[in-house]
matplotlib code that plots the C-alpha trace (Angstrom):
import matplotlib.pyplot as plt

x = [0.0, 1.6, 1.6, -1.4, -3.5, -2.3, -3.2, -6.6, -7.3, -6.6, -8.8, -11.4, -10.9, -10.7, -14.0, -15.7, -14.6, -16.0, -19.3, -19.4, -19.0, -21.2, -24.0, -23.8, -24.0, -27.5, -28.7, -27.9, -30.0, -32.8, -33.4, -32.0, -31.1, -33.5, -33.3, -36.5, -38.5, -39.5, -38.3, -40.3, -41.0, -40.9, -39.6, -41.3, -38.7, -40.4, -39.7, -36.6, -33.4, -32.2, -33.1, -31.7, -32.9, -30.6, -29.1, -29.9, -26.9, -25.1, -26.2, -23.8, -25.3, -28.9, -29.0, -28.7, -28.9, -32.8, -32.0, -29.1, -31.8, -33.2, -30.3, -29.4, -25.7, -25.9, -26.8, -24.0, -21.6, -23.5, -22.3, -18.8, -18.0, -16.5, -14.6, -12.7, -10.6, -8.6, -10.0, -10.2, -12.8, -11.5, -10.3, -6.5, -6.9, -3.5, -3.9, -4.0, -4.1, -6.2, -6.5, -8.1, -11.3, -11.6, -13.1, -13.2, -16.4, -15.5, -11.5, -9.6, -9.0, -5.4, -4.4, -4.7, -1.3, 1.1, -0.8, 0.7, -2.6, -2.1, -1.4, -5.1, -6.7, -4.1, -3.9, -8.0, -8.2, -11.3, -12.9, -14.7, -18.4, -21.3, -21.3, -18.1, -18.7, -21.8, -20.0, -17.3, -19.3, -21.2, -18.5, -14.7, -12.9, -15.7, -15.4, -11.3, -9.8, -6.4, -7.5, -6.0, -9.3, -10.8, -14.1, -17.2, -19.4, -22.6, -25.7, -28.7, -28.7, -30.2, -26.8, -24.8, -26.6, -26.6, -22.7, -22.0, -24.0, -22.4, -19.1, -20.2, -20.5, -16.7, -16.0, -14.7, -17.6, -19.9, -20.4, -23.8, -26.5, -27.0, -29.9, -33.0, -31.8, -28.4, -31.2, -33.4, -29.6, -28.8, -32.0, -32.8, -35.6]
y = [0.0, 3.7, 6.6, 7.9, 4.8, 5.0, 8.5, 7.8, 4.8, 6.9, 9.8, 7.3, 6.0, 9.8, 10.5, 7.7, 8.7, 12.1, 10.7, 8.7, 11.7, 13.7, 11.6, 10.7, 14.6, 14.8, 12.1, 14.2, 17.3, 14.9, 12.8, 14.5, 12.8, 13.8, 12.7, 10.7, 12.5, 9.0, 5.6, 3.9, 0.6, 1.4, -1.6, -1.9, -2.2, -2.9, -1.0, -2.3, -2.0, -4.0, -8.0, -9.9, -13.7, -16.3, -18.2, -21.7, -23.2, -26.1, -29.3, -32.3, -35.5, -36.7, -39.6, -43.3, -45.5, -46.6, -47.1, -49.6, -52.0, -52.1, -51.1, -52.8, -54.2, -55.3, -51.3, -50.6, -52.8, -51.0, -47.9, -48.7, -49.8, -46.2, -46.4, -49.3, -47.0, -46.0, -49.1, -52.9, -54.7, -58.3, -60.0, -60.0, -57.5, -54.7, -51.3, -49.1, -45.1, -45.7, -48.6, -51.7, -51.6, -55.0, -55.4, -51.5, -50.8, -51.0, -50.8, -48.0, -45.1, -45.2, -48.8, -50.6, -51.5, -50.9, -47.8, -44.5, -42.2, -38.5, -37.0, -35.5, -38.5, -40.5, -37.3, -37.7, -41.1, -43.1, -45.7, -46.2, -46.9, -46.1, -42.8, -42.1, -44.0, -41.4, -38.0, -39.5, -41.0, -37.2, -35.2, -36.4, -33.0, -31.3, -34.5, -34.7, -31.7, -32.0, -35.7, -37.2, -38.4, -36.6, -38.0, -35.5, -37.3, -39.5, -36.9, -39.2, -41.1, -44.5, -44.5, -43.8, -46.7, -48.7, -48.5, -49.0, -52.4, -52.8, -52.7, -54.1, -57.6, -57.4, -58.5, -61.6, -61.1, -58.4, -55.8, -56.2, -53.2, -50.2, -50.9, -49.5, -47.3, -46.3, -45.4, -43.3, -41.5, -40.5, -39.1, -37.4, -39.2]
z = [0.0, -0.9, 1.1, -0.3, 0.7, 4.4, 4.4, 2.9, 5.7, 8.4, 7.1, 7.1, 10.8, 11.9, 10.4, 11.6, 14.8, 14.6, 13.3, 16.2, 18.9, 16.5, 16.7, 20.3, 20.7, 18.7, 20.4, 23.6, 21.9, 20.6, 23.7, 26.6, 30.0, 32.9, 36.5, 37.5, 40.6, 41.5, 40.7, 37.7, 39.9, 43.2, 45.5, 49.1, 52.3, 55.3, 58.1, 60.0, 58.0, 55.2, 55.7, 53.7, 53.3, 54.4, 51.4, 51.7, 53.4, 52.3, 53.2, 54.0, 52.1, 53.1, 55.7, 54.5, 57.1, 56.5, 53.3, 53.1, 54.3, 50.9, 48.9, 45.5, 45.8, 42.0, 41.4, 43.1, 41.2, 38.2, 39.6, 40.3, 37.0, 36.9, 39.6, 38.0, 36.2, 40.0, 41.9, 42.1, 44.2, 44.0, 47.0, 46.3, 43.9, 43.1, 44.4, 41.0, 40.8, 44.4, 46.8, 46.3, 48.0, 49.1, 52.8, 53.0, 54.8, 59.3, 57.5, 59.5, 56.8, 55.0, 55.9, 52.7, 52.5, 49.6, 48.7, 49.5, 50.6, 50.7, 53.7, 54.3, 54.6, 57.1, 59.4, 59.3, 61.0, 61.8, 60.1, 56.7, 58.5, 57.1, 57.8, 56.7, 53.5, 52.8, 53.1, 51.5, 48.4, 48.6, 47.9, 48.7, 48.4, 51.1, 53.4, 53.3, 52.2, 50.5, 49.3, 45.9, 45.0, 42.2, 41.8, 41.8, 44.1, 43.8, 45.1, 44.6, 48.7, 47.0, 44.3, 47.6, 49.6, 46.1, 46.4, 49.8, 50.1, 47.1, 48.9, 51.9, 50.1, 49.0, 52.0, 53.6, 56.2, 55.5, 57.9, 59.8, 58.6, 60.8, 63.8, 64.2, 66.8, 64.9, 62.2, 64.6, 65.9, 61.8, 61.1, 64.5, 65.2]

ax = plt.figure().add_subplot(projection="3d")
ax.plot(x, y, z, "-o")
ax.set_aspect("equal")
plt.show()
């Protein structure tokens, strides 16, 4: 492009430009700006100061106890298909990206052995019971912060209790299913 080219392009973007602050200047004169005496919709405060409504808080996951009665194990195994990618669930089975989940549910948390577990979840402690199993399975980041887990969470209680019978029968002895009181304890009854 020559000289005179240039010169012609930026004649062009310099009276764009001044079109542009040209016309927002009629449309100034045409439809000028006025302050409102009163607000078009006017919103009703009661009396009081400024409440505000709570925001719902967050919930941990929905109790499960009642429902591992009835739970579907072969659900379960249905559902942890996915998890086979990080997990094994056969008795003898080799720890992969996580532990082998053999016998996990009463199993103190951190001890299957040849796996090295991050440091969040052996400073937490405890044991995988059922309650444990639940938060976990809700949401493992929120339940064990810092944990090498990254799996979203199962938010639906009967996929929850559909897992966790279905890993209470890779067992050598299954655990025995929550009482009727322990029931009555989760859900506050």
């Amino acid at each position: 492009m020559d000289e005179l080219g240039l010169n012609k392009l930026f004649a062009g973007i310099l009276v764009a430009g001044l079109m542009l602050m040209a016309g927002i200047k009629l449309a100034d004169v045409l439809v000028p700006h006025s302050e409102l005496t009163q607000n078009a919709y006017v919103i009703e405060v009661p009396e009081g100061g400024t409440a505000v409504a709570e925001a719902p808080k967050a919930t941990g996951p929905e109790p499960i106890f009642a429902l591992l009665a009835s739970a579907d194990a072969i659900a379960g195994e249905k559902l942890a298909k996915k998890c086979t990618a990080c997990h094994v669930f056969d008795q003898g089975g080799a720890n992969k990206v996580g532990p082998a989940l053999w016998n996990i549910v009463n199993a103190n948390k951190g001890a299957v052995d040849g796996f090295s577990y991050s440091g969040a979840l052996t400073d937490f402690g405890g044991q995988w019971d059922y309650a444990a199993l639940n938060a976990f399975l809700y949401k493992p980041k929120a339940y064990i912060s810092g944990t090498k887990m990254n799996f979203a969470g199962l938010k639906k209680p009967s996929d929850r209790a559909n897992m966790i019978a279905y890993l209470r029968q890779q067992a050598d002895a299954p655990a025995t299913l929550p009482t009727d009181a322990e029931i009555a304890a989760e859900s506050g009854g």
